[in-house]
C-alpha positions as CSV (number, residue, x, y, z in Angstrom):
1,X,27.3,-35.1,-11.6
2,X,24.4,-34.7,-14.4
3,X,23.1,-38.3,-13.6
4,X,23.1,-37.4,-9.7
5,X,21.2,-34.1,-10.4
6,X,18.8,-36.3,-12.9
7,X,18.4,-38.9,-10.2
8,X,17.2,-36.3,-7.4
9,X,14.2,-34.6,-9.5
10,X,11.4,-35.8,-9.0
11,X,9.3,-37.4,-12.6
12,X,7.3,-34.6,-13.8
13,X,3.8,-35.2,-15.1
14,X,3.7,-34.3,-18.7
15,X,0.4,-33.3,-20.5
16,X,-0.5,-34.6,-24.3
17,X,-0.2,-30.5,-24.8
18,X,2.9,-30.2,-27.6
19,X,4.0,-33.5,-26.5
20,X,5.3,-36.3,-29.4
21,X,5.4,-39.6,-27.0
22,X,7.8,-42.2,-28.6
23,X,7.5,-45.5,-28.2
24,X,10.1,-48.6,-28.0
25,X,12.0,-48.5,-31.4
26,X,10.5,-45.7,-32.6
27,X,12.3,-42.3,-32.9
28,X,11.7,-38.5,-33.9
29,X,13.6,-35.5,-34.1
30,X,12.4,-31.9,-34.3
31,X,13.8,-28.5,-34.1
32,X,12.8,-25.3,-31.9
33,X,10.9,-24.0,-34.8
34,X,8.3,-26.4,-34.6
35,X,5.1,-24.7,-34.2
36,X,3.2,-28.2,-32.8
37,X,5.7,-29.9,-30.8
38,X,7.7,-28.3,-28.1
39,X,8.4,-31.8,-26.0
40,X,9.3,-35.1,-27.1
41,X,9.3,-38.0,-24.6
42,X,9.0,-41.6,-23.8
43,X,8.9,-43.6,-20.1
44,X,8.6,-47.4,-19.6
45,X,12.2,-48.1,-19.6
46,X,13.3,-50.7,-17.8
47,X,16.3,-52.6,-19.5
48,X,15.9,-50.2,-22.4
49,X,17.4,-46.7,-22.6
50,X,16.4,-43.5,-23.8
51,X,18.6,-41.6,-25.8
52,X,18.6,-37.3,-26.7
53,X,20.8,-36.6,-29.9
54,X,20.8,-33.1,-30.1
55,X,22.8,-30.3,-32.1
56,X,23.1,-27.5,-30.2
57,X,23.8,-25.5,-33.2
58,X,20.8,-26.1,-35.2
59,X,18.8,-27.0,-32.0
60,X,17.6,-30.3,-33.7
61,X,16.6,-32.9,-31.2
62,X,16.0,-36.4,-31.5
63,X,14.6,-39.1,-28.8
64,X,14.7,-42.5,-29.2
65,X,13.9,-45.7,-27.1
66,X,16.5,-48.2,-27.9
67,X,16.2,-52.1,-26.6
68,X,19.6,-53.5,-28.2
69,X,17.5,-55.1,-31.1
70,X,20.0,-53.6,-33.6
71,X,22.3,-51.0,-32.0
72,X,24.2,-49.7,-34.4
73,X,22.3,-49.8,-37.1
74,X,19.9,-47.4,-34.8
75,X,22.7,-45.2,-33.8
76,X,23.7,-43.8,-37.5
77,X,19.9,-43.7,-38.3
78,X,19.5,-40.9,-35.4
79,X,22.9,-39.7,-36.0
80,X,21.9,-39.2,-40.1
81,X,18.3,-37.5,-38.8
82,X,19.7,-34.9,-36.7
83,X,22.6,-34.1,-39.0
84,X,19.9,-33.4,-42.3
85,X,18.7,-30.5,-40.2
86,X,22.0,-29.1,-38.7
87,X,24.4,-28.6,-41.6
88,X,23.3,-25.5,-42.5
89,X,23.8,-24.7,-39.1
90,X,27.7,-23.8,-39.4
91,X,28.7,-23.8,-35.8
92,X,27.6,-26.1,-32.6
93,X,28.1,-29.7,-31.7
94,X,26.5,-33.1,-31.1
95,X,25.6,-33.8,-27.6
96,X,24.4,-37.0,-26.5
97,X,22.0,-38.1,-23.6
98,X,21.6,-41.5,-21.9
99,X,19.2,-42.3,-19.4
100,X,17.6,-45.7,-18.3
101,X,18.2,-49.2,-17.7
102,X,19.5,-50.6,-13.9
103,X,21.8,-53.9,-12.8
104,X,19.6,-56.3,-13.9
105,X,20.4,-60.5,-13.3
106,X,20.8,-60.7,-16.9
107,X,22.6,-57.5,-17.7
108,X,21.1,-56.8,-20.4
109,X,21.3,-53.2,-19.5
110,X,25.1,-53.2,-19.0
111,X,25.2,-54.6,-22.4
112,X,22.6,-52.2,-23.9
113,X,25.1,-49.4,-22.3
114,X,28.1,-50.7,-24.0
115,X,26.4,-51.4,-27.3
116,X,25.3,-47.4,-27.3
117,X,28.8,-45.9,-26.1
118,X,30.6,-48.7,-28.9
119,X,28.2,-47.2,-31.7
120,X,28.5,-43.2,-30.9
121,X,32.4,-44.1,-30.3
122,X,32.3,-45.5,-34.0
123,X,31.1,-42.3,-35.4
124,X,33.1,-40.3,-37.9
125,X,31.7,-37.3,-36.4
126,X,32.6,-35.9,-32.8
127,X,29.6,-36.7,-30.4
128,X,29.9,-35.7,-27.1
129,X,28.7,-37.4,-24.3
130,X,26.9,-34.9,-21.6
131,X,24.2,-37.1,-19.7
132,X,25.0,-40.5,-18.6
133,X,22.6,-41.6,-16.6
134,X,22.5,-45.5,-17.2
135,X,22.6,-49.1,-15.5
136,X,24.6,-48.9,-11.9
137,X,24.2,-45.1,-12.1
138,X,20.2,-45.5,-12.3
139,X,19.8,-48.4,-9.9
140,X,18.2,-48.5,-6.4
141,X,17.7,-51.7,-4.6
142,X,14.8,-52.3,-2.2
143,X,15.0,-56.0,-0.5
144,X,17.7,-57.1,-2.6
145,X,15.5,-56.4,-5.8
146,X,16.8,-53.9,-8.2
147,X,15.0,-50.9,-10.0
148,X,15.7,-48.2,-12.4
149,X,15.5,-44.4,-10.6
150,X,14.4,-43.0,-13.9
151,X,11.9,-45.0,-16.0
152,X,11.0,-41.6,-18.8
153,X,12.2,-38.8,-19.6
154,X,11.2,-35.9,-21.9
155,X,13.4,-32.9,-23.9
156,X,11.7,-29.6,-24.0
157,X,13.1,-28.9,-28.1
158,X,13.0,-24.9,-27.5
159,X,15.4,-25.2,-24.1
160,X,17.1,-28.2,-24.4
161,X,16.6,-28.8,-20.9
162,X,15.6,-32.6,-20.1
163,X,14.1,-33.7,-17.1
164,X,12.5,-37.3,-15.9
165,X,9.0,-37.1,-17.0
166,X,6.1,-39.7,-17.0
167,X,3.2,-39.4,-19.2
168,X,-0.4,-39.7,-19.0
169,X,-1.5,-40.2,-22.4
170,X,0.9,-42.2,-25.1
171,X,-1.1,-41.9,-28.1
172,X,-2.1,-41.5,-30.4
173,X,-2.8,-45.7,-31.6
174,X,-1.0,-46.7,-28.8
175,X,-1.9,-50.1,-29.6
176,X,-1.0,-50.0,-33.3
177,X,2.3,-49.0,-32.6
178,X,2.3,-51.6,-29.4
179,X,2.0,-54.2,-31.7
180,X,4.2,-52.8,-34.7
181,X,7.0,-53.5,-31.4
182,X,5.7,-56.8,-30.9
183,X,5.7,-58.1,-33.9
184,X,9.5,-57.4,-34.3
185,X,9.6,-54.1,-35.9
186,X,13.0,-52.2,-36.5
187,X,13.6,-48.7,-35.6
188,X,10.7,-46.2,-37.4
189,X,10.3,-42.5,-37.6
190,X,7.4,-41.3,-36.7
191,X,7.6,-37.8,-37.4
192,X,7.6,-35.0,-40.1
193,X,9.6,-32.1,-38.8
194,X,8.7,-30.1,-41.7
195,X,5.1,-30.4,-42.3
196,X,4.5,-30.9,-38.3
197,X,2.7,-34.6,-38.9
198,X,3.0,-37.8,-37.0
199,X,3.1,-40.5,-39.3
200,X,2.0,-43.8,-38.2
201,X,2.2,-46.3,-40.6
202,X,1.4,-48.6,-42.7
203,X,2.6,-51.4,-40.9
204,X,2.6,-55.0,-41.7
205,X,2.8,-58.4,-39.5
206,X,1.8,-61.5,-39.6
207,X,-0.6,-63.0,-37.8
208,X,0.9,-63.4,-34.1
209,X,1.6,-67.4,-33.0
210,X,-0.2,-68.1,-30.1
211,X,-2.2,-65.6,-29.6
212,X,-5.1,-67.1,-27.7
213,X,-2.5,-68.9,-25.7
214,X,-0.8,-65.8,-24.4
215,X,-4.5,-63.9,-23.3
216,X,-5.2,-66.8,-21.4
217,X,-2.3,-66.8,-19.4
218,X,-2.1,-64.7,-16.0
219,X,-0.3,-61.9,-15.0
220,X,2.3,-64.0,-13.6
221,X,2.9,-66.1,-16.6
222,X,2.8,-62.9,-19.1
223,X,5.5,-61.2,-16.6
224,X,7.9,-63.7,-16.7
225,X,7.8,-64.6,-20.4
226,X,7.2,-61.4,-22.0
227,X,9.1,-58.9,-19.9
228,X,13.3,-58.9,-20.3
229,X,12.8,-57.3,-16.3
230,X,9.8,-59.0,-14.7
231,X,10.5,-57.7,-11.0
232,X,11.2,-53.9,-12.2
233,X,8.5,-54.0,-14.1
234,X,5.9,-50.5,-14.0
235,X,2.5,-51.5,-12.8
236,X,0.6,-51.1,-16.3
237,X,3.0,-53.5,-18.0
238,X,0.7,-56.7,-18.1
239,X,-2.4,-55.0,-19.1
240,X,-0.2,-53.1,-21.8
241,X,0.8,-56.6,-23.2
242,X,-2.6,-57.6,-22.7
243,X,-4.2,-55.0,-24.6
244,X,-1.8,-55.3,-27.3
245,X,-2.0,-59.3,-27.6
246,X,-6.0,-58.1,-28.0
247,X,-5.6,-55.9,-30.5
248,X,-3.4,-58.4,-32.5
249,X,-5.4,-60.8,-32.1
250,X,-8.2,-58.6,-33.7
251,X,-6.4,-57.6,-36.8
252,X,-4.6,-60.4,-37.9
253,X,-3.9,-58.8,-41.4
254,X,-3.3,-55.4,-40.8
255,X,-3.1,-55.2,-44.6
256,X,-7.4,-55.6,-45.2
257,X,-8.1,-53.9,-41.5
258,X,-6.0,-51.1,-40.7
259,X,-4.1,-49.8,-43.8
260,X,-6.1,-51.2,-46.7
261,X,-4.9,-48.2,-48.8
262,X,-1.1,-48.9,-48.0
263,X,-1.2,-45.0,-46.4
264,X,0.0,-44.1,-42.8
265,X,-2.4,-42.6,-40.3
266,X,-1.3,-38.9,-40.6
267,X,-1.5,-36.7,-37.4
268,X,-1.4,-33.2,-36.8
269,X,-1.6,-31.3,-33.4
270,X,-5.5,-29.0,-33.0
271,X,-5.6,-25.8,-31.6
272,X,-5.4,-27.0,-28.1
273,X,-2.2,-28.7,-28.6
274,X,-3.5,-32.1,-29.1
275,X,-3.1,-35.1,-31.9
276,X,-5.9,-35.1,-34.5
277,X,-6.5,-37.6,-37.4
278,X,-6.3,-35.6,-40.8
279,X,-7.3,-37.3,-44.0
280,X,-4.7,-38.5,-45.8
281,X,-5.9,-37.2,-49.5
282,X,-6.1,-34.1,-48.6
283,X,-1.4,-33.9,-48.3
């Protein structure tokens, strides 16, 4: 019933205004007291899912984008985050939320869906499971070619309510974080409840194999190899990738050229709602 009521709204358009976007394998959890974030969100998920933990004692919320990289693992890390700001709470439960992925010819969906259900099951703590909103239950066909209904969707942290949501902006350092994913990153928390700062940072790859290769490919070529969905695909995908094989290719070592002081990029929301750089030695 939840995923048929999901399914019929149409995506909202969400301003960068107290939004925290999270990207794949990234996560972040907040609580309604948060002066600078009221919505957390993330879109662009195809075989992925999205996933809202939330206590609805404490009213501590977490979003995550998991792709199956390391399920489990993932699943206690939220479960841990959410519960460091509800024991106090004394009362309320976990609820869960998943949303995303379709039948895809590889079913890697399917098996993102059982990997997530498996890992909540294995728990010692009750979750239970309110929105499920996942593979066949988010799939429309057109011409034999499968899609997902629901690509994002945010959490509004002061109602709880969730909604299917697509997002303008995705900063801030898009690309950073772009290429923190591509480079085979493992699940990262991006955010500071308590002192209301995105933390971004400092990352660390190698420099990526065949970089020049992959820009001189076409769209076609980066579709099929680099995509786990190339039909269901959004539009932006390719010049995503492309854009982030760019900016890899123009900081090979992260260490000199981004985060030569082995300090994160620290964030906090302006008066207007929106993400500003602040220097790190004045925390």
């Amino acid at each position: 019933e939840k995923a048929k009521l999901l399914r019929s709204q149409p995506a909202q358009i969400v301003e960068p205004k107290g939004l925290l976007y999270v990207q794949q394998r990234e996560f972040a959890v907040t609580t309604p007291e948060d002066g600078s974030v009221s919505i957390l969100g993330s879109e662009d998920a195809t075989t992925c899912h999205i996933v809202v933990l939330r206590h609805t004692g404490s009213g501590a919320t977490c979003l995550t984008h998991c792709d199956g990289s390391d399920t489990e693992a993932e699943v206690s890390l939220i479960m841990s985050s959410v519960k460091a700001f509800s024991d106090s709470a004394g009362y309320g439960r976990l609820e869960v939320h998943l949303v995303g992925g379709f039948n895809d010819d590889r079913q890697l969906s399917q098996k993102l869906t059982n990997q997530l259900l498996r890992a909540f099951d294995l728990q010692p703590d009750d979750v239970h499971l309110v929105t499920f909103c996942v593979t066949e239950l988010n799939d429309r066909e057109e011409k034999d070619i499968h899609f997902p209904i629901i690509y994002g969707v945010a959490v509004n942290v002061k109602t709880a309510e969730i909604f299917p949501a697509t997002f303008p902006e995705k900063g801030p350092d898009e690309n950073l974080r772009s290429a923190h994913i591509l480079t085979g990153a493992t699940l990262t928390n991006i955010y500071d409840a308590k002192m209301e700062q995105l933390h971004i940072g400092p990352y660390f790859w190698r420099p990526f194999p065949h970089v020049d290769f992959w820009l001189e490919q076409d769209d076609k070529q980066i579709l099929q190899n680099l995509s786990t969905s190339p039909l269901a695909e959004p539009p932006h995908f390719v010049s995503h990738i492309r854009s982030t094989l760019t900016f890899l290719k123009e900081h090979p070592f992260p260490s000199r050229s981004l985060f030569p002081d082995r300090k994160p990029r620290i964030y906090k929301k302006n008066a207007e709602g929106l993400w500003e750089q602040v220097c790190s030695d004045k925390i």
